[in-house]
C-alpha positions as CSV (number, residue, x, y, z in Angstrom):
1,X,27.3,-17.5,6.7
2,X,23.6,-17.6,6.3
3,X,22.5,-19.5,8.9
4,X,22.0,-18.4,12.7
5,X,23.9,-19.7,15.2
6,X,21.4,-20.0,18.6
7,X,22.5,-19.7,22.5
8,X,23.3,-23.7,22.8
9,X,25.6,-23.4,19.2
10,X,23.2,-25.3,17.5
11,X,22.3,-23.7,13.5
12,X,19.3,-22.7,12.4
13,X,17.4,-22.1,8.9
14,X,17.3,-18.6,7.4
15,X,14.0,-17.2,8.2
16,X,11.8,-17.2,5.2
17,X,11.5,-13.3,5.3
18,X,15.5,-12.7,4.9
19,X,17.3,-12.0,1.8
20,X,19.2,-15.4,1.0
21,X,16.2,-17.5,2.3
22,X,12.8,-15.5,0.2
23,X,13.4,-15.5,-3.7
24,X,11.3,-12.1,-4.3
25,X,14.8,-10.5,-2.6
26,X,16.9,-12.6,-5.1
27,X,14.6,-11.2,-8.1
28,X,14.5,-7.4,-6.5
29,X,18.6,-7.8,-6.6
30,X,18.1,-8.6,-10.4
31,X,16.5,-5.7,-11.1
32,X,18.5,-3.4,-9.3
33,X,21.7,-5.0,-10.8
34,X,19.6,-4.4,-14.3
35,X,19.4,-0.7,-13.4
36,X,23.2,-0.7,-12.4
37,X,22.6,0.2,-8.8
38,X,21.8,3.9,-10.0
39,X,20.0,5.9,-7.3
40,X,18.7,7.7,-10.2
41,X,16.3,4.3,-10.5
42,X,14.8,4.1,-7.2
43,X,11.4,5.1,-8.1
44,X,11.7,2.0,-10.6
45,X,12.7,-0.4,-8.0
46,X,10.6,0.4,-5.5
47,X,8.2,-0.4,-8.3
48,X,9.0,-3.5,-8.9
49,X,9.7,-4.2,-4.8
50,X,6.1,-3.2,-4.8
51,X,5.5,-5.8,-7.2
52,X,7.5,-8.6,-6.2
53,X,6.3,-8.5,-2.1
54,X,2.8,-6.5,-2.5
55,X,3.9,-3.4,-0.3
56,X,6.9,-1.7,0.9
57,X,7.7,-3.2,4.5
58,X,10.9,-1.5,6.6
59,X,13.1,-4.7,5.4
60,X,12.3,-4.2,2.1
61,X,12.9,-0.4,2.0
62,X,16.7,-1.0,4.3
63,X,17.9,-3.6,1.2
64,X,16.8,-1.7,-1.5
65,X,18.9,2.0,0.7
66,X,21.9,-1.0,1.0
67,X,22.3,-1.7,-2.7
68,X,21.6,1.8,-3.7
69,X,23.9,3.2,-0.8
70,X,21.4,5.8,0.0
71,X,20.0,6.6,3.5
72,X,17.1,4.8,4.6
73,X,15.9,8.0,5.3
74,X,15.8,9.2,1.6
75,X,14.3,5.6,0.2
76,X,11.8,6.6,3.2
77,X,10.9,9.4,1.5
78,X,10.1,8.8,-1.3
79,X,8.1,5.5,-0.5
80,X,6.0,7.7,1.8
81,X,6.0,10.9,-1.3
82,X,4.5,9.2,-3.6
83,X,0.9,8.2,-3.2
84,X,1.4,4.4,-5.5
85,X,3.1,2.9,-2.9
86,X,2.5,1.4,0.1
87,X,3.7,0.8,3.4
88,X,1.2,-1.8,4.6
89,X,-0.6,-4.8,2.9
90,X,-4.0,-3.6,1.2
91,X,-7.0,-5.8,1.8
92,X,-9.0,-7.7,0.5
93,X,-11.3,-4.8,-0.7
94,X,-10.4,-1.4,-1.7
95,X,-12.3,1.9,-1.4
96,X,-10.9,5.1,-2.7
97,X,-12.9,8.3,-2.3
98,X,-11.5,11.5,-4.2
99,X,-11.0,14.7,-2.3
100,X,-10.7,16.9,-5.4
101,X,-11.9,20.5,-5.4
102,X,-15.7,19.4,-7.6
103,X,-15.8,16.1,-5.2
104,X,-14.9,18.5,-2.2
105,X,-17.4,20.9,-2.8
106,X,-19.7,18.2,-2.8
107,X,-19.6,15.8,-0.2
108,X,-16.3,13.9,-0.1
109,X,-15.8,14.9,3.2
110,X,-18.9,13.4,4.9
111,X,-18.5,10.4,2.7
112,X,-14.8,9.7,3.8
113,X,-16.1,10.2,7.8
114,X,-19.1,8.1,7.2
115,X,-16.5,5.5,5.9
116,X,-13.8,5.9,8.7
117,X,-17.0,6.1,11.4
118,X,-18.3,2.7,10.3
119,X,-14.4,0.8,9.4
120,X,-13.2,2.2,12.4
121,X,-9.8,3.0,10.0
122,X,-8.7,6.2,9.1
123,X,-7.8,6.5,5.8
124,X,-4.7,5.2,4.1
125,X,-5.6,2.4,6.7
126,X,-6.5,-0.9,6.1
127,X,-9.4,-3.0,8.6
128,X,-8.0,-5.0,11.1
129,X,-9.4,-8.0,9.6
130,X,-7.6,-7.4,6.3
131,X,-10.8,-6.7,4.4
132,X,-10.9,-3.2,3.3
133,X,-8.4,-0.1,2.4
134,X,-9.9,2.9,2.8
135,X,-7.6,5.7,0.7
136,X,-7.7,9.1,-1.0
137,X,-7.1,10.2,-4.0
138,X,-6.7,13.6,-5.1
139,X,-8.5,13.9,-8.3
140,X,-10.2,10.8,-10.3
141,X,-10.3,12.8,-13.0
142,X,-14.1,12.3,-13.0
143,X,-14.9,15.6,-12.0
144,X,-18.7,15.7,-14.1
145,X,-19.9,12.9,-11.7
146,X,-18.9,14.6,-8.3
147,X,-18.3,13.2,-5.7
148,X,-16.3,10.0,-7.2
149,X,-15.5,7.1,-5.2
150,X,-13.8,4.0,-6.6
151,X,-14.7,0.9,-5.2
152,X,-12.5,-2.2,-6.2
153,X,-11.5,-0.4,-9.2
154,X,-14.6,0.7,-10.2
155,X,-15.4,4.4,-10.3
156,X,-19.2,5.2,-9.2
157,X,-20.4,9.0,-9.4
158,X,-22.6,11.2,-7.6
159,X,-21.8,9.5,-4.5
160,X,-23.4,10.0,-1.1
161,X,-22.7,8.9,2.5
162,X,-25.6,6.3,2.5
163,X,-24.6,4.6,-1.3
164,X,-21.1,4.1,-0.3
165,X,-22.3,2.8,3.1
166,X,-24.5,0.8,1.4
167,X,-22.2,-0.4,-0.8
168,X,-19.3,-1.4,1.7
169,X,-21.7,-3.0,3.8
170,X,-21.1,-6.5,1.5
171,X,-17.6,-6.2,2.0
172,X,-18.2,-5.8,6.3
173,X,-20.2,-8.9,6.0
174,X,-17.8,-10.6,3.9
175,X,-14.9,-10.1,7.0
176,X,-17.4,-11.3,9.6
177,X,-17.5,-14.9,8.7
């Protein structure tokens, strides 16, 4: 039976977040039925999980173990292995700096504590008022324009502490009203 049965026997509604009741879980069963319930296709599910529900929360992550008949431990894993998904729901905003070897060398590092200093997030974090992801990467590929940071999609070169400050500072405001 679906439905709950509470202390004084009286039913109640399927919480919207529970398989039966939320119709992203109804179209993440499709797609693992499509893939014939192969653990060999868990990277492509948790794809389109990601897709359907925005990130990979602990429910999410225990269905798709269920229907594979894997440990939770190994979906887990690699959820948590590879750097495309993610465990928590990204803000609004999103600022990636890359920790490369040529961004290393110069600066990334005082960039990316300048940004945790004045988010008060760490990165792979998001700010408590939903507005900004701070994440790494670990090579943009954009090596000629060291240090790279990507800012909403947007790649910007030859970064310092100050421009990204600077830069974020819009997206600080933006949370405060």
């Amino acid at each position: 039976m679906n439905s709950a049965v509470t202390t004084n026997n009286t039913v109640k509604a399927p919480s919207a977040t529970h398989p039966y009741g939320d119709k992203r879980f109804k179209m993440l069963e499709a797609t693992i039925k499509r893939y014939q319930y192969q653990q060999d296709a868990l990277i492509e599910i948790l794809h389109k999980a990601q897709e359907l529900f925005g990130y990979l929360e602990k429910d999410v992550l225990i269905y798709v173990a269920h229907h594979l008949k894997l440990p939770p431990s190994r979906v887990y894993g690699v959820a948590t292995f590879y750097h495309l998904f993610s465990l928590a729901p990204s803000g609004v905003h999103t600022c990636v700096v890359c920790t490369g070897t040529a961004c290393y060398v110069k600066g990334a590092q005082a960039i990316l504590a300048n940004l945790e200093k004045s988010i008060h997030i760490h990165a792979s974090e998001t700010s408590a008022n939903g507005q900004i992801s701070l994440l790494t990467a670990r090579c943009l590929g954009a090596c000629g324009i060291a240090p790279a940071v990507v800012f909403d999609s947007t790649v910007l070169g030859h970064q310092t502490p100050e421009s990204v400050g600077n830069r974020i500072k819009g997206w600080l405001q933006d949370g405060s009203s």
